[in-house]
N, C-alpha and C positions, 0 to 999 in steps of 0.2 A: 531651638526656639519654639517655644508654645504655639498652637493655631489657632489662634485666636478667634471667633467670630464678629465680635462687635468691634467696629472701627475703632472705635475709643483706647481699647487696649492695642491694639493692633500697632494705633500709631506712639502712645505709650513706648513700646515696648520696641516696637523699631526703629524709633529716636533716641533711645536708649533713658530713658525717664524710670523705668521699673529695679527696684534692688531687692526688696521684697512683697511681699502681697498676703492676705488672710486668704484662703478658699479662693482662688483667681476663678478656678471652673465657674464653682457658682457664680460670680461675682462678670463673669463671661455671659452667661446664662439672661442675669438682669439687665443687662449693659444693652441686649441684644434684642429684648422683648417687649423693652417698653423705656421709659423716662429715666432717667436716674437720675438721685439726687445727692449731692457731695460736696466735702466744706475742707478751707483747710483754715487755721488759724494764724492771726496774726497780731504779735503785741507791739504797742507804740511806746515804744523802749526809745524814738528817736523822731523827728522831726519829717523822714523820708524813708521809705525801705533804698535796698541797697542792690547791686546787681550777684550778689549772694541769694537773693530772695526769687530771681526772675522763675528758676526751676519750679517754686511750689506755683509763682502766676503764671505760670504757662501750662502747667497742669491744668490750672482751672479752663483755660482757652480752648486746650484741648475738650475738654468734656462737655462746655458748651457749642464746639463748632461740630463734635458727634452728636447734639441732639441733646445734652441733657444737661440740667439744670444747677449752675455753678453759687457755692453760697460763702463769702466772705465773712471768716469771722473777723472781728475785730477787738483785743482784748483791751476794751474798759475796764473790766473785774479785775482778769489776770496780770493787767499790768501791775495793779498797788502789789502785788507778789512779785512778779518774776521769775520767770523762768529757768531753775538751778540747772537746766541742760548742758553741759559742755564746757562750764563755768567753775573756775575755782573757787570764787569769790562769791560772796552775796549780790545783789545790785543793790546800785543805791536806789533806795523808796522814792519815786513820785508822787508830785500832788496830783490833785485831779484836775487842774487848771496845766499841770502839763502831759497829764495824758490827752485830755481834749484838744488843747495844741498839735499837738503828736497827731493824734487819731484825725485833725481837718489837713493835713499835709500829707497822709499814707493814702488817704480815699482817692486824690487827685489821680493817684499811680492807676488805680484798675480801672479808672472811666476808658485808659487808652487799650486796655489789653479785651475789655468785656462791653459786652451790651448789656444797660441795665433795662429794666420795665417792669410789668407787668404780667406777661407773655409768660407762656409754660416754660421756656427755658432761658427765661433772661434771668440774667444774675441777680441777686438780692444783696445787702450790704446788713449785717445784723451786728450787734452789740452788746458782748456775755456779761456786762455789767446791767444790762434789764434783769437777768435772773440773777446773775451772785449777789448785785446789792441788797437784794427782797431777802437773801437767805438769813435764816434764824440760826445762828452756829450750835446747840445743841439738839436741834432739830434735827439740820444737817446731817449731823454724825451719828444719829439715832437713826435715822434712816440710808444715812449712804455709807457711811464710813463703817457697820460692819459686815461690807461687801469685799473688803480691803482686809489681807492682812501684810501688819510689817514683815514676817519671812518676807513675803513676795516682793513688796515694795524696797525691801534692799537689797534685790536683784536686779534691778535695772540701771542702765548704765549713769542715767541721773542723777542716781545716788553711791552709787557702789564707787564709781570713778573717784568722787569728790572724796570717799570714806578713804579711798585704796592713798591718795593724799596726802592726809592724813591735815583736810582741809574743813574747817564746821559747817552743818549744815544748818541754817535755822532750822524750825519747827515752823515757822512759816512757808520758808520755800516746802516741807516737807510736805505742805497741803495742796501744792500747786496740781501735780497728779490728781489729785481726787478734783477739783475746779475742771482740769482738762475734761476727764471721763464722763462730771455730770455734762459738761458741753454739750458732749456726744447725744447723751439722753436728750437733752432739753429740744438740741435741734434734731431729734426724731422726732420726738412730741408735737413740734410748732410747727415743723415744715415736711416731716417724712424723711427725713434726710436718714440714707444708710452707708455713706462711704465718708471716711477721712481718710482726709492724704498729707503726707508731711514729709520732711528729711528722715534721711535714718534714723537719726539721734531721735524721732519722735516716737520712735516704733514702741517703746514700755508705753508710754502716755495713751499712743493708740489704742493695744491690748486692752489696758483697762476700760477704757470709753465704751470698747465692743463688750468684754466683758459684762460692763451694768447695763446696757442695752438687752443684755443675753437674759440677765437675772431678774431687770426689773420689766422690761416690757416683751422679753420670749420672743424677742425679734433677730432675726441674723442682719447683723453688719458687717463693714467690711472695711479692711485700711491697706490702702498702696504706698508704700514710701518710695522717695527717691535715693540714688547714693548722694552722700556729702561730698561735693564737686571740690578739686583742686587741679590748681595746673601743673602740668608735667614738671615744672618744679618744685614743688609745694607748696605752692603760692595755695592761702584759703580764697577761695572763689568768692570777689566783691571788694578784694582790698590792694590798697598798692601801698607803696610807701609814703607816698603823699597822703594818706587815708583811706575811707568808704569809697563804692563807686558809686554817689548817691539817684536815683533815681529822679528825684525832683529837678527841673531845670534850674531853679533859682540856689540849688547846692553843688551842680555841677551843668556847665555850658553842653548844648549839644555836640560842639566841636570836641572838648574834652573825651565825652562817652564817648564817642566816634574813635576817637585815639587811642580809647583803651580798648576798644575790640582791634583796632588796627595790628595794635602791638602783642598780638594773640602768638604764642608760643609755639613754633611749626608741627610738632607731633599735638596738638590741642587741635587745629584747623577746622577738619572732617568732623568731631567731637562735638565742636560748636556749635556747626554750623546743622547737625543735625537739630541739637536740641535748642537751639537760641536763636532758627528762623524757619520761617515755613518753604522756605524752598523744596520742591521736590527732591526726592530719594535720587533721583537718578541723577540730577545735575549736582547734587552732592555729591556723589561716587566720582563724577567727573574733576571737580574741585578737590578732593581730596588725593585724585592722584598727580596731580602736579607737583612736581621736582624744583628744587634748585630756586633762581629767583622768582622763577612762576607763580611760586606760593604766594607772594606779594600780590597777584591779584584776586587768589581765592581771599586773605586777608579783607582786601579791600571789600570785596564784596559782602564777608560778614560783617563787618563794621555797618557798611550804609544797609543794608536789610536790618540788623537789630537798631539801630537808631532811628530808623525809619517806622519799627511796631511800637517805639516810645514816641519820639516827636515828632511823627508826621516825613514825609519824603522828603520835603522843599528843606526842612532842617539838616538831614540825612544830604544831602546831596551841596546844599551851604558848605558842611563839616568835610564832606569828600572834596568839594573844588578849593579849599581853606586848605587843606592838607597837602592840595598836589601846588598848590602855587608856591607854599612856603617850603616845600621838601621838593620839589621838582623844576621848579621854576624861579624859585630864592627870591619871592616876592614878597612885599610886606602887608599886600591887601585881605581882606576876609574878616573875619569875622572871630578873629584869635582870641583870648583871654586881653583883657585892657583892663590899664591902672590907670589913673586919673594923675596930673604931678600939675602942679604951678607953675607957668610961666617963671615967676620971678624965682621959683628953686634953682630952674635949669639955669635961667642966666648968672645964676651964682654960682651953680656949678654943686651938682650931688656928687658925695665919695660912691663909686662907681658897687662897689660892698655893700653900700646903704640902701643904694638902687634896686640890685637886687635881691636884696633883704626885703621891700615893699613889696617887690614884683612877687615874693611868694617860690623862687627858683633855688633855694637852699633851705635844709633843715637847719642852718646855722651859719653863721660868719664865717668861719671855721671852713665849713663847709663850700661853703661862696670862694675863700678863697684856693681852697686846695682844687678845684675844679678849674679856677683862671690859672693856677701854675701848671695845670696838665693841659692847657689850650683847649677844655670845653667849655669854657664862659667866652660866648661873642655879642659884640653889638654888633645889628647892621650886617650880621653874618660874618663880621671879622673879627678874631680871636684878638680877647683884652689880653694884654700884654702886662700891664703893672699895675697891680692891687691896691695902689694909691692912685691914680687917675681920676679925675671926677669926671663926672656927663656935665654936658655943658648944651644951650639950645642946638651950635654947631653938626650936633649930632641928630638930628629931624632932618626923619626923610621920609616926602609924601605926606608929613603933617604926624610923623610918630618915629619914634623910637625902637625898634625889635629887640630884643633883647633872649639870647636863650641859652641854657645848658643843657651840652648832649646835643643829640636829634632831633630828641624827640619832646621838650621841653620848650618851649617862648610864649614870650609876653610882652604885650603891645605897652609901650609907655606914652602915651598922648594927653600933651601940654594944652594946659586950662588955665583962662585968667582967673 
């Protein structure tokens, strides 16, 4: 392991955040001497980031809780392209009414992770559609695009993957590259900024950026990536099978996120818990060596520490008492996921399939019922018996319905006039 001097890398690197690096020495050097300033990119491809994304915003937290100045991109420009990264397929084109949508729903996520202001190391919030939209495209390429050549540019996994395929690439997505790398430039220009940081899969895009920095302004920069996270099963880091693990509360309940760290994979634990809380190193090592059922409370504890750096403790701690009444205590109170039903549905009586078909507890009918024939569909914590049955008001207790599949699935059903 490197020795690092400047905190920044230090903790980087002993949270296990680092995969690769440009020049770390020097990049050590600056870290340690004075300010540093560093950006990582983000496009609004979606309404929310995802807990796929946490690694690049924890990066940034990291670099401002060592003292040094954290800069959000946010791809206006990049978005109308798309990012051919890791992707078989083209994306479909957005307008700019939903990138702007997109873009007022992503910003929400870093108010909780960053301090912003005006202050030497508060964060800034910037917008690569101020500069791509101004660009004049034979200008452009008259001036940047013959810093690029295609040899180079069909070595990067970007492209080379998509070709190996035998998948199209536009000639759109094929400019996104050169968009990223002026980035780079632009936000040296505007702000000083020398360092990008991104996933693995960023590291061509990055290259280039340091690259036309080198060429056009004789300046050294510098780019850290992380590894592309998956769980000991292969799960890609930020999805389950129900979906995204969306960051925004209004696409995922506190309670929810809390469950999905809950349900964190026993060789993952230690892993997480490094890089997905700020707990000290040492009581990590503690946590990570517990055996057997004990892991359940290091679990516990990453859950309510990463809920707690998105929505505050009192959420974090809502989602942990919710959890232990309904898994511990077989109770129906908290603050679970709730569907709304009619009074006058129940007294009529819902086909119990239907029920939870609304409640969102099956990818399908199908599905709903092959889990009541294996006895993990219960109301009320008792296993439904006959896939023709209907719910009826009968079944309210405490003013609701439970309803769940599996463990680790339920949902409140609570009758409205």
């Amino acid at each position: 392991m490197a020795n690092f001097r400047s905190e920044f890398l230090q903790t980087l690197l002993q949270r296990g955040f680092v995969h690769q690096g440009t020049d770390l020495e020097s990049l050590d050097r600056q870290a340690s001497q004075g300010k540093l300033i560093g950006y990582i990119g983000f496009d609004c491809t979606a309404p929310s980031l995802h807990a796929g994304h946490l690694m690049q915003i924890l990066m940034l937290r990291h670099l401002q809780k060592s003292g040094h100045k954290p800069i959000v991109l946010l791809g206006g420009g990049t978005s109308k392209i798309g990012d051919p990264t890791d992707k078989d397929k083209t994306r479909p084109l957005l307008s700019e009414t939903q990138i702007a949508e997109n873009m007022a729903g992503i910003k929400q996520v870093f108010k909780k992770f960053l301090s912003f202001g005006d202050g030497p190391t508060d964060a800034i919030i910037v917008n690569n559609a101020d500069w791509l939209d101004e660009l004049k495209y034979i200008d452009f390429l008259r001036d940047y695009g013959t810093h690029f050549t295609i040899n180079r540019m069909l070595t990067f996994d970007s492209v080379k993957l998509r070709l190996e395929r035998e998948q199209p690439m536009t000639f759109l997505e094929f400019n996104y590259m050169l968009m990223q790398a002026y980035d780079f430039h632009e936000l040296y220009l505007r702000h000083g900024c020398r360092l990008q940081m991104g996933g693995s899969d960023q590291w061509g895009n990055i290259i280039n950026g340091i690259e036309l920095c080198r060429r056009l302004n004789q300046v050294e920069t510098f780019g850290v990536t992380s590894p592309l996270l998956s769980t000991s099963s292969g799960v890609k880091m930020g999805k389950t099978e129900g979906g995204a693990v969306w960051l925004n509360s209004e696409m995922l309940s506190p309670y929810d996120y809390w469950q999905y760290w809950r349900n964190t994979e026993d060789p993952d634990v230690g892993r997480f818990l490094r890089l997905f809380t700020e707990l000290p190193l040492d009581e990590i090592e503690r946590l990570d060596a517990l055996e057997g059922a004990d892991v359940n409370q290091a679990k516990k504890i990453l859950a309510t520490e990463v809920t707690t750096m998105l929505h505050g403790r009192k959420a974090a701690e809502n989602a942990a008492n919710t959890a232990r009444e309904t898994f511990e205590e077989r109770s129906t109170r908290g603050d679970l996921p709730t569907i709304e039903v009619p009074v006058a549905d129940l007294e009529k009586g819902i086909p119990v399939v239907d029920l939870f078909s609304q409640a969102g507890l099956g990818k399908s009918n199908s599905d709903i019922r092959r889990h009541i024939k294996g006895g993990g569909a219960k109301i009320n914590d008792t296993p439904v018996q006959d896939e023709n049955v209907s719910v009826t008001a009968s079944y309210i207790v405490s003013g609701v319905i439970k309803l769940s599949i599996g463990k680790k699935k339920h949902t409140l059903v609570k009758p409205v006039k």
